[in-house]
mmCIF file of the N, C-alpha and C atoms, coordinates in Angstrom:
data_MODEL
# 
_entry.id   MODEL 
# 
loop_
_atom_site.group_PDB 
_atom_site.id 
_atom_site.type_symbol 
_atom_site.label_atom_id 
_atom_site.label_alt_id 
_atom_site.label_comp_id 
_atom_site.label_asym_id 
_atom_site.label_entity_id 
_atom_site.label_seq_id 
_atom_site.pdbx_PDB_ins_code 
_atom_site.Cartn_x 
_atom_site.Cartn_y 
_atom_site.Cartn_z 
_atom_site.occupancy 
_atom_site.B_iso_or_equiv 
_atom_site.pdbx_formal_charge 
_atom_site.auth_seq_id 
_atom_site.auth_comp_id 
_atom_site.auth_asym_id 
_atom_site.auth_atom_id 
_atom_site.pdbx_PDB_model_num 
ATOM 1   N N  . UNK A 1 1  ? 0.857  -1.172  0.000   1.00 0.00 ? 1  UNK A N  1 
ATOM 2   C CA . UNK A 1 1  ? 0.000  0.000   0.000   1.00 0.00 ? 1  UNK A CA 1 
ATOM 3   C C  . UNK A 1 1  ? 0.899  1.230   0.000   1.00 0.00 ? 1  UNK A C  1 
ATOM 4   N N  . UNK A 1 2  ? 0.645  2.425   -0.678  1.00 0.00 ? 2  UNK A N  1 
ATOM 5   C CA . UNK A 1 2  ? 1.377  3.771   -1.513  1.00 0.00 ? 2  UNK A CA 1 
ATOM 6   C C  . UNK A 1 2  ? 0.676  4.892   -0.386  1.00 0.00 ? 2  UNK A C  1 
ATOM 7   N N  . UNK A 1 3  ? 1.252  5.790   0.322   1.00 0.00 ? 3  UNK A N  1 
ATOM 8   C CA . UNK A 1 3  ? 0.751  7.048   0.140   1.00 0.00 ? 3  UNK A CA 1 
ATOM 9   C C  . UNK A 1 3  ? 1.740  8.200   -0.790  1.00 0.00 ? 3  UNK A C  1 
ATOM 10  N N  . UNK A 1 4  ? 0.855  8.259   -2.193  1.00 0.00 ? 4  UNK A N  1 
ATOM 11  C CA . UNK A 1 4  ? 1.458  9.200   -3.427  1.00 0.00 ? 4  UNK A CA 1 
ATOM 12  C C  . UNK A 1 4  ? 0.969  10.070  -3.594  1.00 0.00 ? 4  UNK A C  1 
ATOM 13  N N  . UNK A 1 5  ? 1.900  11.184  -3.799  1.00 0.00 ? 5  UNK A N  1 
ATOM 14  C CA . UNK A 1 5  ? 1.883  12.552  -4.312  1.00 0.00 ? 5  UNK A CA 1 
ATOM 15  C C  . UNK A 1 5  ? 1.536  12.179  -6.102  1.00 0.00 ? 5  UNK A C  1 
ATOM 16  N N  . UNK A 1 6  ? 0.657  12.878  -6.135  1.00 0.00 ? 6  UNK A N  1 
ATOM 17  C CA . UNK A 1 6  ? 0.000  12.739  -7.592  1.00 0.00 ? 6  UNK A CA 1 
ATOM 18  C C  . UNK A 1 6  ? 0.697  13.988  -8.779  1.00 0.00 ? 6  UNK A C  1 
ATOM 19  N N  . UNK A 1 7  ? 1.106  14.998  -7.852  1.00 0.00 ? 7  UNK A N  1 
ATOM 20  C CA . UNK A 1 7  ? 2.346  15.647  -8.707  1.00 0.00 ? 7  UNK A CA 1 
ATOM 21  C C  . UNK A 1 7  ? 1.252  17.153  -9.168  1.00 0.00 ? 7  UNK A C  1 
ATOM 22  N N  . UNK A 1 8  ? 0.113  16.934  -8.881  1.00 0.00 ? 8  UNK A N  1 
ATOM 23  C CA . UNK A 1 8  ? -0.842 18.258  -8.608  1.00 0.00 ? 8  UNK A CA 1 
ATOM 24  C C  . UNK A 1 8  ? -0.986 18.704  -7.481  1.00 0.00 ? 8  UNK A C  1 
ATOM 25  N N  . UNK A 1 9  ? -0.420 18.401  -6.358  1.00 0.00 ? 9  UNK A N  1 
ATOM 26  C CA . UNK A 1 9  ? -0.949 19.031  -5.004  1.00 0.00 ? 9  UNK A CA 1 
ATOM 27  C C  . UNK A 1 9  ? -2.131 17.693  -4.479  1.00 0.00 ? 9  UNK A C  1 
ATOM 28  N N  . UNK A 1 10 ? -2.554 16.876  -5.266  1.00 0.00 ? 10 UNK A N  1 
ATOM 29  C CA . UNK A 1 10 ? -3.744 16.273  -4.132  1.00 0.00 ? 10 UNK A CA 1 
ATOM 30  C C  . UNK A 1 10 ? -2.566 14.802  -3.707  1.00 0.00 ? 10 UNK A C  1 
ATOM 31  N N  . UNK A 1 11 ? -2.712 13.561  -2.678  1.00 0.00 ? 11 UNK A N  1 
ATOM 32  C CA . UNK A 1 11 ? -2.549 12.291  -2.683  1.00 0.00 ? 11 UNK A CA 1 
ATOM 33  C C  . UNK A 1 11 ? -3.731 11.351  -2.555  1.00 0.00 ? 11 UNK A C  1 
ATOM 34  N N  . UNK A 1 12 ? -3.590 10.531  -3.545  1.00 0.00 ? 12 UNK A N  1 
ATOM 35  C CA . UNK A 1 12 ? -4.083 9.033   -3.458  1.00 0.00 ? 12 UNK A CA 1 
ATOM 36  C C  . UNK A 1 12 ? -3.679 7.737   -2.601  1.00 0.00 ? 12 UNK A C  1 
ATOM 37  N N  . UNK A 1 13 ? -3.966 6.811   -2.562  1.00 0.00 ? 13 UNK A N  1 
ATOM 38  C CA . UNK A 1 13 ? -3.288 5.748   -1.754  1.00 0.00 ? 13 UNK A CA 1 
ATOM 39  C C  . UNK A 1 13 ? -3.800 4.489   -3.164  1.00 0.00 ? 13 UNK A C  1 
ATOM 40  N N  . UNK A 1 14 ? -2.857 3.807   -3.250  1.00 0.00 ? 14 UNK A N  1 
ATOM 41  C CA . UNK A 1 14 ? -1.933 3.038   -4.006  1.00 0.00 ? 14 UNK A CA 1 
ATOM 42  C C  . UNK A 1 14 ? -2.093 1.752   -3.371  1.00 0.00 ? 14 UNK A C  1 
ATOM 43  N N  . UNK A 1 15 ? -2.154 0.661   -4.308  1.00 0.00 ? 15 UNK A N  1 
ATOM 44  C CA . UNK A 1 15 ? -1.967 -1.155  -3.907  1.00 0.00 ? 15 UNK A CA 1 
ATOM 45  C C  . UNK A 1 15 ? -1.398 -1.268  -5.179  1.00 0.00 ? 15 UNK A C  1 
ATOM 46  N N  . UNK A 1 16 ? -0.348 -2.332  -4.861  1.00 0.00 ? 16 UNK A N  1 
ATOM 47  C CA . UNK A 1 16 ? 0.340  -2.734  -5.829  1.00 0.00 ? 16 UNK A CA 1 
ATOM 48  C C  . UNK A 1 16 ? 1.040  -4.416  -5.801  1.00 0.00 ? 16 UNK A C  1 
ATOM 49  N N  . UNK A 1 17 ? 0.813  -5.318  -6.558  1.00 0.00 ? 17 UNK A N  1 
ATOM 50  C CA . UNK A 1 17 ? 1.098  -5.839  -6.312  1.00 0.00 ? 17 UNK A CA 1 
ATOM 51  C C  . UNK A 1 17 ? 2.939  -6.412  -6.389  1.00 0.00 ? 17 UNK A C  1 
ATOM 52  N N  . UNK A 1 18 ? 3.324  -7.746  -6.229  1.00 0.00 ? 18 UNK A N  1 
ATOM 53  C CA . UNK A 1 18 ? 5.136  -7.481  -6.005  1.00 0.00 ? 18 UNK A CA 1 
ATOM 54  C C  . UNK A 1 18 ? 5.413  -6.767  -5.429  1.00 0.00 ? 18 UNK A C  1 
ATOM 55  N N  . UNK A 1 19 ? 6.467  -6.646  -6.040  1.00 0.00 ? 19 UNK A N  1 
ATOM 56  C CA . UNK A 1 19 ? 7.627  -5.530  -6.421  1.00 0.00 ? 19 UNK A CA 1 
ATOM 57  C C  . UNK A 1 19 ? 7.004  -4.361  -7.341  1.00 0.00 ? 19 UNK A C  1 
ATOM 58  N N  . UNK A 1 20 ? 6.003  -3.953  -7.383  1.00 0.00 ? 20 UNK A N  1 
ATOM 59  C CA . UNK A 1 20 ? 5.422  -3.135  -8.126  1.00 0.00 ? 20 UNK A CA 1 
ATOM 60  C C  . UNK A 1 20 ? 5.252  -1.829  -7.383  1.00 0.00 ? 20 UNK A C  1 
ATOM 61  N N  . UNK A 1 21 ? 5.511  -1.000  -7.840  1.00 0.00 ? 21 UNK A N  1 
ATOM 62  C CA . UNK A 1 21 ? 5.010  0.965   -7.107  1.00 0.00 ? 21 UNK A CA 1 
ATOM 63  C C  . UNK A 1 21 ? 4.694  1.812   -7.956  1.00 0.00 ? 21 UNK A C  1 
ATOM 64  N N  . UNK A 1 22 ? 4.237  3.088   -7.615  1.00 0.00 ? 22 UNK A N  1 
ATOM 65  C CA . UNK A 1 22 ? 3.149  3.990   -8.567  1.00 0.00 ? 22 UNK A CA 1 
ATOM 66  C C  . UNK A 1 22 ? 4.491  4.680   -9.483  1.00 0.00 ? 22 UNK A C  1 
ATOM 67  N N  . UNK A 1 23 ? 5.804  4.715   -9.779  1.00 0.00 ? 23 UNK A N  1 
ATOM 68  C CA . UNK A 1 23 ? 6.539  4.969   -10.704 1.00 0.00 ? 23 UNK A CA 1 
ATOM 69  C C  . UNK A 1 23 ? 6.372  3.954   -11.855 1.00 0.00 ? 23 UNK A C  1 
ATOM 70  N N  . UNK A 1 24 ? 5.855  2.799   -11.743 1.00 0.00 ? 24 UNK A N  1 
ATOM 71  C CA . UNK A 1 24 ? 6.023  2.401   -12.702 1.00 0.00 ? 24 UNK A CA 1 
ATOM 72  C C  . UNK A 1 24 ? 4.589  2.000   -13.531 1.00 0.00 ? 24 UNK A C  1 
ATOM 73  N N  . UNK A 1 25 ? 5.118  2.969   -14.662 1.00 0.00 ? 25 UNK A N  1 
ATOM 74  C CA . UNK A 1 25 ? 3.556  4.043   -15.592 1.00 0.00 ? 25 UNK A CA 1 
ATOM 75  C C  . UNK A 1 25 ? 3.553  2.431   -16.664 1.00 0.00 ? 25 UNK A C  1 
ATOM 76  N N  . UNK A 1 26 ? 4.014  1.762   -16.700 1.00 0.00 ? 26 UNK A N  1 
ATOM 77  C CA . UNK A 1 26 ? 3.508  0.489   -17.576 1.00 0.00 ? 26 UNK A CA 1 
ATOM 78  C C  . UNK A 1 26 ? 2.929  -0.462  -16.403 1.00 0.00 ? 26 UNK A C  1 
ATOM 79  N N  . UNK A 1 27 ? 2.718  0.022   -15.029 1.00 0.00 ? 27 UNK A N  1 
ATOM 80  C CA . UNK A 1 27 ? 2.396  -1.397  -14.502 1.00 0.00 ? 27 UNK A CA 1 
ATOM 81  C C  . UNK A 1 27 ? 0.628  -0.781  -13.381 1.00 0.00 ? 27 UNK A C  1 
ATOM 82  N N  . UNK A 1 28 ? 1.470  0.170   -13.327 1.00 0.00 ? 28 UNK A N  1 
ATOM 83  C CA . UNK A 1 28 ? -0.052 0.669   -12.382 1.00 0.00 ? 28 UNK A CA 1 
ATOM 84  C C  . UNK A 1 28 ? -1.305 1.409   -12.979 1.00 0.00 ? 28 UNK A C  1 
ATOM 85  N N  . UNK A 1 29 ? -2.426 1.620   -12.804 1.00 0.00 ? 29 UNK A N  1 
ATOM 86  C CA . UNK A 1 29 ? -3.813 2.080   -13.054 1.00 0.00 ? 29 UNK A CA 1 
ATOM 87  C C  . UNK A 1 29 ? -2.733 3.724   -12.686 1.00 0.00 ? 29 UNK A C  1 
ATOM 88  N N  . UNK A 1 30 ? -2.794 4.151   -11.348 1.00 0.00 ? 30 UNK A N  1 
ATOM 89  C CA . UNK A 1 30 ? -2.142 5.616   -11.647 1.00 0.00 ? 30 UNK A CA 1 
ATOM 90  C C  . UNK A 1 30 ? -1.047 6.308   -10.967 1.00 0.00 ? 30 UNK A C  1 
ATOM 91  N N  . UNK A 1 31 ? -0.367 6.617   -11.925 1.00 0.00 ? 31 UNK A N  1 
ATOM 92  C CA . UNK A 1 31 ? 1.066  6.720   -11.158 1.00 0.00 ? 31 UNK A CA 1 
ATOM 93  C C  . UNK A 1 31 ? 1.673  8.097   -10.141 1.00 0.00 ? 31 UNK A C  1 
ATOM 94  N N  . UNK A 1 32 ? 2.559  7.952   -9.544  1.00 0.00 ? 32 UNK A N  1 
ATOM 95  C CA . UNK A 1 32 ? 2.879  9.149   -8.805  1.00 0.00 ? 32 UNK A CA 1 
ATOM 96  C C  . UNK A 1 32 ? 4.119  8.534   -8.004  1.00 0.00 ? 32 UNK A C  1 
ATOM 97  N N  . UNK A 1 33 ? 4.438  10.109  -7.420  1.00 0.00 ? 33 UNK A N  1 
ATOM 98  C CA . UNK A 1 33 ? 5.790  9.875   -6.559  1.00 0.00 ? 33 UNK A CA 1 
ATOM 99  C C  . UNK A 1 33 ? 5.222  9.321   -5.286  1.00 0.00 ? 33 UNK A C  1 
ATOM 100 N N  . UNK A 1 34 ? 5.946  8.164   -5.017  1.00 0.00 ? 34 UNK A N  1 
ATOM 101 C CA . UNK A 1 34 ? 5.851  7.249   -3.378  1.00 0.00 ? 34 UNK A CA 1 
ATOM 102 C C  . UNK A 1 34 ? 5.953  8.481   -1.983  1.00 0.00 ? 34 UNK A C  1 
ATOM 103 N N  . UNK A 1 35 ? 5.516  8.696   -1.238  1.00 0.00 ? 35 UNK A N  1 
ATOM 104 C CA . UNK A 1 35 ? 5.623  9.094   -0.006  1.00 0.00 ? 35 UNK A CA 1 
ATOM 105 C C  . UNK A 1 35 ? 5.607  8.702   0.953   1.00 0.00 ? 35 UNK A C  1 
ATOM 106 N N  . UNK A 1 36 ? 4.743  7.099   1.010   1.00 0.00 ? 36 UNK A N  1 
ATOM 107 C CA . UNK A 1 36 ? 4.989  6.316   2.616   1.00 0.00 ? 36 UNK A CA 1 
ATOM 108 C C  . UNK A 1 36 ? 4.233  5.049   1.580   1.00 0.00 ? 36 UNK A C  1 
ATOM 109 N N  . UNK A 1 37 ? 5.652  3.752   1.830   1.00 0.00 ? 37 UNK A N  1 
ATOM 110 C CA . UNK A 1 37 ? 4.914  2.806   1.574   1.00 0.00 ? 37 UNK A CA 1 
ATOM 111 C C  . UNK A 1 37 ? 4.473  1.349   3.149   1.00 0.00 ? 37 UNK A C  1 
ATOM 112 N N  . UNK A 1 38 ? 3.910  0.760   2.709   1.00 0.00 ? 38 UNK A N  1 
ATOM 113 C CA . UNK A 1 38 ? 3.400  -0.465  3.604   1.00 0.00 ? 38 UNK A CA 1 
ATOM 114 C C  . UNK A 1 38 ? 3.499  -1.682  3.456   1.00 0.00 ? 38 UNK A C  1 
ATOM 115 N N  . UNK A 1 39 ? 4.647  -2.728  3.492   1.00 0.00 ? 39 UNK A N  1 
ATOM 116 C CA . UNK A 1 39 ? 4.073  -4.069  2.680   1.00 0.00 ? 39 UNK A CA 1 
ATOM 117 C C  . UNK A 1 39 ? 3.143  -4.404  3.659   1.00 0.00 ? 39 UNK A C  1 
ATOM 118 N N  . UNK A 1 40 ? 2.579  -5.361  3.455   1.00 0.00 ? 40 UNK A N  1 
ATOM 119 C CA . UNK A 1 40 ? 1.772  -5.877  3.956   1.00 0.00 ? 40 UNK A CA 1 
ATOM 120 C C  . UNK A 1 40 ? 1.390  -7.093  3.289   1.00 0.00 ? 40 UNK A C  1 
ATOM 121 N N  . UNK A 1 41 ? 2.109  -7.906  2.788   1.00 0.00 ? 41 UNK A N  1 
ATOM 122 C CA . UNK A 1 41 ? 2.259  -9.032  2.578   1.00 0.00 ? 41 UNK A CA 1 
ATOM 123 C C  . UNK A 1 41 ? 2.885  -10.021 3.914   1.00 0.00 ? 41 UNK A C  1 
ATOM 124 N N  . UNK A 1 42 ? 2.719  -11.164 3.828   1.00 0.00 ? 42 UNK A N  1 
ATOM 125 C CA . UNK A 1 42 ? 2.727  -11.804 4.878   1.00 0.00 ? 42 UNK A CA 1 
ATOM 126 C C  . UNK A 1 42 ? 4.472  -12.008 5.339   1.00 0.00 ? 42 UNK A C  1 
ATOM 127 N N  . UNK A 1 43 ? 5.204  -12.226 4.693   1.00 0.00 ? 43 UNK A N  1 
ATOM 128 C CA . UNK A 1 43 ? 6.946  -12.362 4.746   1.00 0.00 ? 43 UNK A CA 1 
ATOM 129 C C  . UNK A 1 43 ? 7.002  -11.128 5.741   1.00 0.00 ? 43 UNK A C  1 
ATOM 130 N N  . UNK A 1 44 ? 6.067  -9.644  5.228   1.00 0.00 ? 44 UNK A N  1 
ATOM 131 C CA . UNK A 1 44 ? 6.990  -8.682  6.146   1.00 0.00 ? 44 UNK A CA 1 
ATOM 132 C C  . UNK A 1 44 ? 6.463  -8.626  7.690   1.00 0.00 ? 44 UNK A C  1 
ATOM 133 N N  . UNK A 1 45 ? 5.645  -9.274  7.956   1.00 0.00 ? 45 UNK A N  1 
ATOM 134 C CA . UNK A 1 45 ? 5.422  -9.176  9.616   1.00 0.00 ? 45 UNK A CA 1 
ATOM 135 C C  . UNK A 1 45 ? 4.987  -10.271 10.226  1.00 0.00 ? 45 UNK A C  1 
ATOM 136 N N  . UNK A 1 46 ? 5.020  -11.819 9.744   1.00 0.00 ? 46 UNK A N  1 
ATOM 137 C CA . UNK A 1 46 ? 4.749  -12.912 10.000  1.00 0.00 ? 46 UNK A CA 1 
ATOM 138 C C  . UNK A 1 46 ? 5.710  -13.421 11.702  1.00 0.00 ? 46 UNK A C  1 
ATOM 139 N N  . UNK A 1 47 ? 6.630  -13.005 11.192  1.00 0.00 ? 47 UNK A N  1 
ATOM 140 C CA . UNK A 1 47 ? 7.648  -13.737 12.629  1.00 0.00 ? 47 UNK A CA 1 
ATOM 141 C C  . UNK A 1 47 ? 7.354  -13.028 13.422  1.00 0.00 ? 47 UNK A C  1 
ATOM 142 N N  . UNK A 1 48 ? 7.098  -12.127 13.713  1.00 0.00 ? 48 UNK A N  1 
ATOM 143 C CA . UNK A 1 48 ? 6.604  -11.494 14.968  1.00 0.00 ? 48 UNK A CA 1 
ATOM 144 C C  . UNK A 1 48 ? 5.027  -11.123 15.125  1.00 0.00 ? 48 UNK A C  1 
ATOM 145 N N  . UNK A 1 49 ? 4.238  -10.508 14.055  1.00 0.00 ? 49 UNK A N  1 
ATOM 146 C CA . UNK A 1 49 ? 3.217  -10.743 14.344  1.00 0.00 ? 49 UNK A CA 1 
ATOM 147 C C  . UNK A 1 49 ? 2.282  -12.187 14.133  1.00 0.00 ? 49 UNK A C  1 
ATOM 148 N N  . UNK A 1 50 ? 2.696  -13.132 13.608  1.00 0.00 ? 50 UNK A N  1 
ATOM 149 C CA . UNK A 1 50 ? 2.341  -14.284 13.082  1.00 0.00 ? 50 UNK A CA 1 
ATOM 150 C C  . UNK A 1 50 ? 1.142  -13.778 12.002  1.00 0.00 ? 50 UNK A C  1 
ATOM 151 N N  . UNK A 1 51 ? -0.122 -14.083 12.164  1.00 0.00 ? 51 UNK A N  1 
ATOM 152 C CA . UNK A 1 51 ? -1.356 -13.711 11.740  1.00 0.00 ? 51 UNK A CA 1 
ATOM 153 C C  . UNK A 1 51 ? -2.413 -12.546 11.662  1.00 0.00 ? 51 UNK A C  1 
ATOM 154 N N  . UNK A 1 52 ? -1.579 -11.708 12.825  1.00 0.00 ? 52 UNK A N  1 
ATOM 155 C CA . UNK A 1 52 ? -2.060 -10.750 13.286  1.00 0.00 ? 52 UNK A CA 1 
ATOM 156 C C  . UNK A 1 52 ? -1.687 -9.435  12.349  1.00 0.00 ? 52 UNK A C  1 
ATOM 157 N N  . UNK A 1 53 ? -2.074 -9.142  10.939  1.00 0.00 ? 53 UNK A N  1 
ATOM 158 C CA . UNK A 1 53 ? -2.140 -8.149  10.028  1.00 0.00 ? 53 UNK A CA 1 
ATOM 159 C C  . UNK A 1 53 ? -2.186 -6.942  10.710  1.00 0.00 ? 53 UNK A C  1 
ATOM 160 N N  . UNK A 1 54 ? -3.479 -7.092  11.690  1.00 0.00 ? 54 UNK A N  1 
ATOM 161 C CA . UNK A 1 54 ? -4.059 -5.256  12.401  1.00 0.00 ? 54 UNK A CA 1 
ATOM 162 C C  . UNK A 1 54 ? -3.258 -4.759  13.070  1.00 0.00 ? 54 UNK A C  1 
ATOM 163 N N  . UNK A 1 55 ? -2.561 -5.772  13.803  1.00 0.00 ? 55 UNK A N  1 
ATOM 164 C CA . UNK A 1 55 ? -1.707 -5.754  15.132  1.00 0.00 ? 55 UNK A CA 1 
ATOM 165 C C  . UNK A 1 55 ? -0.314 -5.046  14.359  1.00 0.00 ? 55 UNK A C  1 
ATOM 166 N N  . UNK A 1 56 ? -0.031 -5.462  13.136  1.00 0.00 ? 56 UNK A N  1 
ATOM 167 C CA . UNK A 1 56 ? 1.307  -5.101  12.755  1.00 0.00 ? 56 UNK A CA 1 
ATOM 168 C C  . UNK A 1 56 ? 1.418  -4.110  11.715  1.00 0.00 ? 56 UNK A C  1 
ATOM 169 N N  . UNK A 1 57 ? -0.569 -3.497  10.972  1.00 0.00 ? 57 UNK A N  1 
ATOM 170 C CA . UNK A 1 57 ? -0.398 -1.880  10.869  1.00 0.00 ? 57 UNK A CA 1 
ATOM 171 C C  . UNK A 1 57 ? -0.485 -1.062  11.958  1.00 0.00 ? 57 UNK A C  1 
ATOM 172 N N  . UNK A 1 58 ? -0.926 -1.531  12.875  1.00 0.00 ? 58 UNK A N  1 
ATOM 173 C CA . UNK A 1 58 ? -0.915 -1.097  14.152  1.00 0.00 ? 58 UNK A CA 1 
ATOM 174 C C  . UNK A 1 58 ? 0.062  -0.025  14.630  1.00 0.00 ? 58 UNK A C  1 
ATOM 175 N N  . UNK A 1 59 ? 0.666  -1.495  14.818  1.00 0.00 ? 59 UNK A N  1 
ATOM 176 C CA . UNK A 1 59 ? 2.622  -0.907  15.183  1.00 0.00 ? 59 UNK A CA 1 
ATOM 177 C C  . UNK A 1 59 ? 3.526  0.260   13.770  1.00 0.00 ? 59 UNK A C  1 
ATOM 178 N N  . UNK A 1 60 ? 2.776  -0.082  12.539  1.00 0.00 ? 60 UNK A N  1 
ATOM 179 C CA . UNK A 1 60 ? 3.571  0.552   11.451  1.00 0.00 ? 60 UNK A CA 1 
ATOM 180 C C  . UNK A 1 60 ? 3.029  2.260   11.637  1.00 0.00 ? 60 UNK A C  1 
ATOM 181 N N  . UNK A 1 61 ? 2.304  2.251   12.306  1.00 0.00 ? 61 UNK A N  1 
ATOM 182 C CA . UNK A 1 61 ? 1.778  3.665   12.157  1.00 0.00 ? 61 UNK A CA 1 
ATOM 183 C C  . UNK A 1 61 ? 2.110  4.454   13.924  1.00 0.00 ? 61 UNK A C  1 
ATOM 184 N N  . UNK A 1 62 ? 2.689  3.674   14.566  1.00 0.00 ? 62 UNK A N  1 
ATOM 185 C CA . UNK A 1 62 ? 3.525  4.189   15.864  1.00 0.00 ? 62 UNK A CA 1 
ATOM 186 C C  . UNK A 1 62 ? 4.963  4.741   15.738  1.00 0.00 ? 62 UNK A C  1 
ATOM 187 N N  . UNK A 1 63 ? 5.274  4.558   14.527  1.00 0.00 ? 63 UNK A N  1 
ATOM 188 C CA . UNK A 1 63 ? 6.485  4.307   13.954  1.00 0.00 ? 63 UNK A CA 1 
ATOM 189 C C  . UNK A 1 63 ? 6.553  5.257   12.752  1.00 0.00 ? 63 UNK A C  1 
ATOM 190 N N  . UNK A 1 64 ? 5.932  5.605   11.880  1.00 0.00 ? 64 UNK A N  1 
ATOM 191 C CA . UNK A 1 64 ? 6.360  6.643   10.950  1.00 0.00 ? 64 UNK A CA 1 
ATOM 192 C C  . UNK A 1 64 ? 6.377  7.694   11.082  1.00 0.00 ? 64 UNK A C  1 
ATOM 193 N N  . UNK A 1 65 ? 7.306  8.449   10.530  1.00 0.00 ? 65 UNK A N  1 
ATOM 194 C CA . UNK A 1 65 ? 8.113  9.776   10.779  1.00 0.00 ? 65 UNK A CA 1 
ATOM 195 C C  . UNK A 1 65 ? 7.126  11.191  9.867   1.00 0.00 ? 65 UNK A C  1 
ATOM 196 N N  . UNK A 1 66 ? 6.332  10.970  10.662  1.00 0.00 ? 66 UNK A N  1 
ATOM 197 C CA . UNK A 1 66 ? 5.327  11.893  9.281   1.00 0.00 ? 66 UNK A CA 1 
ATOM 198 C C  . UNK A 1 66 ? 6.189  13.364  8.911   1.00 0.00 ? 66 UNK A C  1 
ATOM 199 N N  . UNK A 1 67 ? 7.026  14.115  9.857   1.00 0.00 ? 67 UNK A N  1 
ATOM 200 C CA . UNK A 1 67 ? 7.721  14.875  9.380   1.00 0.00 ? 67 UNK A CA 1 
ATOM 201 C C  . UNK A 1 67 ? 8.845  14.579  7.990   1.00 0.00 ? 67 UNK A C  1 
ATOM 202 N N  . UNK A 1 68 ? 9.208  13.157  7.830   1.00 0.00 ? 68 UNK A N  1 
ATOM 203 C CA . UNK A 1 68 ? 9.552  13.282  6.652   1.00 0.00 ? 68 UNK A CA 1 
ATOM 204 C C  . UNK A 1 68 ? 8.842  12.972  5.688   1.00 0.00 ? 68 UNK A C  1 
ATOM 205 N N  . UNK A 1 69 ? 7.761  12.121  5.565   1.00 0.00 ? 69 UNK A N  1 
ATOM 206 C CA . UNK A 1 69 ? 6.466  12.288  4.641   1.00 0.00 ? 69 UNK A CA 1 
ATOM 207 C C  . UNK A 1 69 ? 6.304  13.411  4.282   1.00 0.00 ? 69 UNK A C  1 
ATOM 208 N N  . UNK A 1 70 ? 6.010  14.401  4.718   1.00 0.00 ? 70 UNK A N  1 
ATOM 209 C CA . UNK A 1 70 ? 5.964  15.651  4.628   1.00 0.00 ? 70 UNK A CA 1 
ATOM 210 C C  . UNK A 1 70 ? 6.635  16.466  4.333   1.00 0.00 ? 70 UNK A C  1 
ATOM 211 N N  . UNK A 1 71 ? 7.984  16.401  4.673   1.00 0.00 ? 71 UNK A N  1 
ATOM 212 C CA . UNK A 1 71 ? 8.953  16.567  3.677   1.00 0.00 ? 71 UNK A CA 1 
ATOM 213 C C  . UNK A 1 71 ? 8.999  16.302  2.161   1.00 0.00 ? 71 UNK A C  1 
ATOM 214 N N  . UNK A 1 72 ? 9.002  15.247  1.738   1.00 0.00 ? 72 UNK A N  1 
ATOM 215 C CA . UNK A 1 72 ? 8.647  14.221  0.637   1.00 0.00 ? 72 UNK A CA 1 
ATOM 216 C C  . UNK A 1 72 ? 7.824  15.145  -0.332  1.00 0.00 ? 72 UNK A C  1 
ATOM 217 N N  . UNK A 1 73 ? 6.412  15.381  0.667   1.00 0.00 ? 73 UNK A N  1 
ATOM 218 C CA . UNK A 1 73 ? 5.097  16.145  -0.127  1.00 0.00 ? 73 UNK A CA 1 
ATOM 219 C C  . UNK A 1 73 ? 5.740  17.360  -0.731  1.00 0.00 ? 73 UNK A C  1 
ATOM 220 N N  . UNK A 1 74 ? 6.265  18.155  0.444   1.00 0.00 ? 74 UNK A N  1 
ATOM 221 C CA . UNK A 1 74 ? 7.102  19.300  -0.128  1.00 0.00 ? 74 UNK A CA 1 
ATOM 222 C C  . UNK A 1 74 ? 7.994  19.201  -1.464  1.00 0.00 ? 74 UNK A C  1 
ATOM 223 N N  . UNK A 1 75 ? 8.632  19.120  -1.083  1.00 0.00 ? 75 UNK A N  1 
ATOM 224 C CA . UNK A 1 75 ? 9.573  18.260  -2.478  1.00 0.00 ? 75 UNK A CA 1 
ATOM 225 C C  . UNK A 1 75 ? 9.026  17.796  -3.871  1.00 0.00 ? 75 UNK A C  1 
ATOM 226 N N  . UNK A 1 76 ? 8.238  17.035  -3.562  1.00 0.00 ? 76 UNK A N  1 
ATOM 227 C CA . UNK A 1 76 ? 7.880  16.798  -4.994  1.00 0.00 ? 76 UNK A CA 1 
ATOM 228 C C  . UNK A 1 76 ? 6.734  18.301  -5.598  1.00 0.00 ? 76 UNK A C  1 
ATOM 229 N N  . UNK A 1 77 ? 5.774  18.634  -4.366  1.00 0.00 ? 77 UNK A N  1 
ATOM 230 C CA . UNK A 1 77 ? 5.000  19.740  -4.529  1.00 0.00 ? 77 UNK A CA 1 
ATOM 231 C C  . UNK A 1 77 ? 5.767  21.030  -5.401  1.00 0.00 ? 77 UNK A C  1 
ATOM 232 N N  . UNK A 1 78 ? 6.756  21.298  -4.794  1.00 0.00 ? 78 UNK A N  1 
ATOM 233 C CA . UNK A 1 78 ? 7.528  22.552  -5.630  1.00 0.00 ? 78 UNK A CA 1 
ATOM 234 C C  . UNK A 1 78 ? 7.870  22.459  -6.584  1.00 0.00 ? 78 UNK A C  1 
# 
């Protein structure tokens, strides 16, 4: 899961499957610059959360640095 700067000032949120992200304009419905991604496939939080998906966006959102997200927005915004 993507939070992308759409490169007008608004963001969308993004699923992708793989190795896939909103740069790549032959693979996604709509593209944009990445600003906070999420796997959330099972490899990335299985050993510690086992099954528990909620439990381990849970924790992913105790944890991000929204000042540099925001940064990010800036950046591509100008």
């Amino acid at each position: 899961a993507w939070l992308v700067a759409d490169g007008k000032g608004g963001l969308f949120i993004s699923t992708t499957p793989n190795q896939d992200n909103p740069l790549m304009t032959n693979l996604v419905e709509k593209t944009g610059t990445p600003l906070l991604g999420l796997d959330v496939w099972e490899h990335a939080y299985y050993l510690k959360y086992q099954n528990l998906r909620a439990d381990y966006i849970t924790a992913f959102y105790q944890v991000i640095n929204w000042e540099k997200v925001a940064e990010r927005l800036a950046k591509v915004s100008a």
